[in-house]
C-alpha positions as CSV (number, residue, x, y, z in Angstrom):
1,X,25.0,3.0,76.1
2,X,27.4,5.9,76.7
3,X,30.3,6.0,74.6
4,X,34.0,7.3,75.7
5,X,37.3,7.3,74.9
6,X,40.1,8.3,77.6
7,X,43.8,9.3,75.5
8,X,47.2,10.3,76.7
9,X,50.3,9.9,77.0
10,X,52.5,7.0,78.5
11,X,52.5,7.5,82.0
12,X,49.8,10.1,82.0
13,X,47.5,7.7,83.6
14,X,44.9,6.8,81.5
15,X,45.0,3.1,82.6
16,X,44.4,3.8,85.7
17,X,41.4,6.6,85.5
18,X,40.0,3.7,83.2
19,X,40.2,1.0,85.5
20,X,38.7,3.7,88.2
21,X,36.0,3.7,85.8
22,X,35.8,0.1,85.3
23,X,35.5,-0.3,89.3
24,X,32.9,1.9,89.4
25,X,30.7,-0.7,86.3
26,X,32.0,0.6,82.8
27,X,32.6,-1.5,80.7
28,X,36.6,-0.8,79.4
29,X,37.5,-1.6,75.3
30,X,41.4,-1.8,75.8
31,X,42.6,-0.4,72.5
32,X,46.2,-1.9,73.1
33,X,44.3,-5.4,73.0
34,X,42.7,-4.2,70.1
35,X,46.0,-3.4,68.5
36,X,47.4,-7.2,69.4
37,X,44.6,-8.7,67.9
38,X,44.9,-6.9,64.4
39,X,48.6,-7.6,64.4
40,X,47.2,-11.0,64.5
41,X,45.3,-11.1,61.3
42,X,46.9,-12.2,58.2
43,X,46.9,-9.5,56.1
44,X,48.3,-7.1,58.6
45,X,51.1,-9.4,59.5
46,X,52.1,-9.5,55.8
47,X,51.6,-5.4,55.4
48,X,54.2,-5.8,58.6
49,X,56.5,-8.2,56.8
50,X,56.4,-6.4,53.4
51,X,57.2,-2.4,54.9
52,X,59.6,-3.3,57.5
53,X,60.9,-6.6,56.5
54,X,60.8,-10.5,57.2
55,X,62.7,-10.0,60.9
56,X,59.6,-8.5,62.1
57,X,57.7,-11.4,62.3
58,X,58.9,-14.5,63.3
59,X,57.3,-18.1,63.0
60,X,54.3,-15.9,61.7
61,X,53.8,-13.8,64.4
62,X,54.5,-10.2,64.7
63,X,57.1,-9.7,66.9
64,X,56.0,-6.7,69.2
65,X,58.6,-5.9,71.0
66,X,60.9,-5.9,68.0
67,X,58.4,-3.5,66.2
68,X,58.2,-1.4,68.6
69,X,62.1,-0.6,69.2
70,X,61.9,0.3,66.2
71,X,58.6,2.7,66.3
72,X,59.9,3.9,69.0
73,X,63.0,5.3,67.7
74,X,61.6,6.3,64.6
75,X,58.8,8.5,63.8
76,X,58.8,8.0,60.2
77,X,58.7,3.8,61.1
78,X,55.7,5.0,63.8
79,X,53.7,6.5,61.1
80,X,54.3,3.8,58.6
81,X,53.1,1.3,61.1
82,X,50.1,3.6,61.8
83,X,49.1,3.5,58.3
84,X,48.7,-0.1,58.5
85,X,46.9,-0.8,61.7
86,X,44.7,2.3,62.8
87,X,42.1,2.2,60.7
88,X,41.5,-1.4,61.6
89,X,41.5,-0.8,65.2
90,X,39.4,1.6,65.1
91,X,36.8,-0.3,63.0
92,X,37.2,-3.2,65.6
93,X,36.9,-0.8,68.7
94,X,33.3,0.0,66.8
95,X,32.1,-3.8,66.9
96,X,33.3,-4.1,70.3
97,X,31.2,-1.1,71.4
98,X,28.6,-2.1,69.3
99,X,28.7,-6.1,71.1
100,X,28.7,-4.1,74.7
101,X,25.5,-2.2,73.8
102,X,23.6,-5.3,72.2
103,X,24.3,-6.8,75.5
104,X,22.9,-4.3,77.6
105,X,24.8,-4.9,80.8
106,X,26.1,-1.0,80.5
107,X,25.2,2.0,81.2
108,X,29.0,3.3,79.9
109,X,31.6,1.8,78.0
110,X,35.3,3.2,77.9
111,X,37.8,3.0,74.8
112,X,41.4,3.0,76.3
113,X,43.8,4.7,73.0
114,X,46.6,6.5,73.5
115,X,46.9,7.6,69.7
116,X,42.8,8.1,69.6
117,X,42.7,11.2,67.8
118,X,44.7,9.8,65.0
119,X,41.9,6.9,64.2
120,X,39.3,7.6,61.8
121,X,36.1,8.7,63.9
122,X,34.8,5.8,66.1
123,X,31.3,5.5,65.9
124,X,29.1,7.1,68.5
125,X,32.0,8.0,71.0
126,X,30.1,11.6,72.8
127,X,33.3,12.5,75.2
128,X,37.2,12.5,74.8
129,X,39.1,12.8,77.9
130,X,42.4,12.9,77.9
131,X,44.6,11.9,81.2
132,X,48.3,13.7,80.9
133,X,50.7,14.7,83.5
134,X,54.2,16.5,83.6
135,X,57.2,14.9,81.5
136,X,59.1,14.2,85.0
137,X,56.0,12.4,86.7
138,X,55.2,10.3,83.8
139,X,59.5,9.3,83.1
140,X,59.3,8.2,87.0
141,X,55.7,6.6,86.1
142,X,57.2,4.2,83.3
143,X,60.6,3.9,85.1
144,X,59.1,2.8,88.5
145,X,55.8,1.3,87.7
146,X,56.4,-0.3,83.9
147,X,59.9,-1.9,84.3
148,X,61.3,0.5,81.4
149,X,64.3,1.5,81.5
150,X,65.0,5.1,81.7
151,X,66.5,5.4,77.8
152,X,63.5,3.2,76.6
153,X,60.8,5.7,78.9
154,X,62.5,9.0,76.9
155,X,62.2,7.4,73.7
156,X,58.2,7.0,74.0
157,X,57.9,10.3,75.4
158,X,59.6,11.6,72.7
159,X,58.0,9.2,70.3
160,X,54.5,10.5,71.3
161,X,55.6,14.4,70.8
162,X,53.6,15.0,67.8
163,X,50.0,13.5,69.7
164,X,50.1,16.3,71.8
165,X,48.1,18.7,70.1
166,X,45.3,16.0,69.3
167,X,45.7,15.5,73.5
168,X,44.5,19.1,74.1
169,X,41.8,19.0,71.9
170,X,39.8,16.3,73.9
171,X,36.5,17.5,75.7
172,X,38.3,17.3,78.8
173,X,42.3,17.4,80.0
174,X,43.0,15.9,83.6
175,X,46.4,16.5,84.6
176,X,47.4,13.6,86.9
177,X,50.6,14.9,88.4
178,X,48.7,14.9,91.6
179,X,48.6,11.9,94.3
180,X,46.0,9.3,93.0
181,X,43.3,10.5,95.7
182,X,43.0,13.7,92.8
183,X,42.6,11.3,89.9
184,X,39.9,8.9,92.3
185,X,37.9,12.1,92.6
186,X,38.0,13.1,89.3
187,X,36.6,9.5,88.0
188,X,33.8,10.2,91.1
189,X,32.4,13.3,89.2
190,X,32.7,11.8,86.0
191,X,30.5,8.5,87.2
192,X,28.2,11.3,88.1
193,X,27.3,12.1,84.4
194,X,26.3,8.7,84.0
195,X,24.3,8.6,86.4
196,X,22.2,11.1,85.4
């Protein structure tokens, strides 16, 4: 099974390329799922509680939305947070890859991560491809489509400044500024490689 991961920022349109993907029979490892079910495992939630304090999980659940105002606002917080949960992730995208091949229903699976290139390798992943687009586009993207409010769409644009040098090192850089007819045609010729 063909390995890949598709990066970029919010609003860059990575979701989508991957869900052009997934119409087209990959098989799509969602790295924010991965992320909600590490925040679920015990010893991450008390890593949570013990950095950033008991009012960031409640009833014994992380509360996400309160940890990510927070991450959001404040690199330093980001990076702590990072330090906790990426390493898992990326050890649990692995098994999920590795479940998809044992299974062999595909000939391509797809790892969804916006902060990819700050995991620790993930095994047996042959392309990056990272889906961006211009600061305006992608403010409008998360405004319009995500229900974000403008302030909270500047904050993770801002928030994800320092990914975007790991974003131009992938093995390939779509810019999706374009009508969505550019990005369908891009996911066409990139089916084509696996199906040869």
């Amino acid at each position: 099974m063909i390995r890949w991961a598709v990066t970029g920022p919010a609003g860059g349109g990575k979701s989508t390329l991957c869900r052009l993907l997934e119409k087209r029979g990959a098989a799509l490892v969602d790295g924010d799922a991965l992320g909600h079910e590490v925040l679920d495992r015990p010893a991450i939630r008390d890593a949570i509680r013990s950095e950033f304090g008991d009012e960031f999980v409640n009833g014994g659940v992380v509360d996400r939305a309160a940890l990510g105002t927070l991450v959001f606002g404040d690199t330093g917080a980001l990076g702590r947070l990072n330090a906790i949960t990426l390493a898992p992730i990326a050890e649990l995208a692995a098994v999920r890859f590795a479940e998809l091949d044992a299974g062999c229903r595909y000939r391509l699976a797809v790892l969804e991560a916006a902060v990819y290139f700050l995991f620790p390798p993930v095994t047996g992943v042959e392309l990056v491809i990272t889906v961006t687009a211009d600061p305006a586009t992608r403010l409008a993207r998360l405004t319009n489509g995500q229900g974000l409010t403008a302030e909270q769409a500047r904050s993770r644009i801002t928030a994800q400044k320092t990914l975007e040098e790991g974003w131009r090192q992938a093995d390939i850089v779509l810019d999706n500024s374009g009508p969505l007819v550019e990005l369908e045609t891009a996911a066409e010729d990139l089916w084509r490689r696996v199906r040869t």
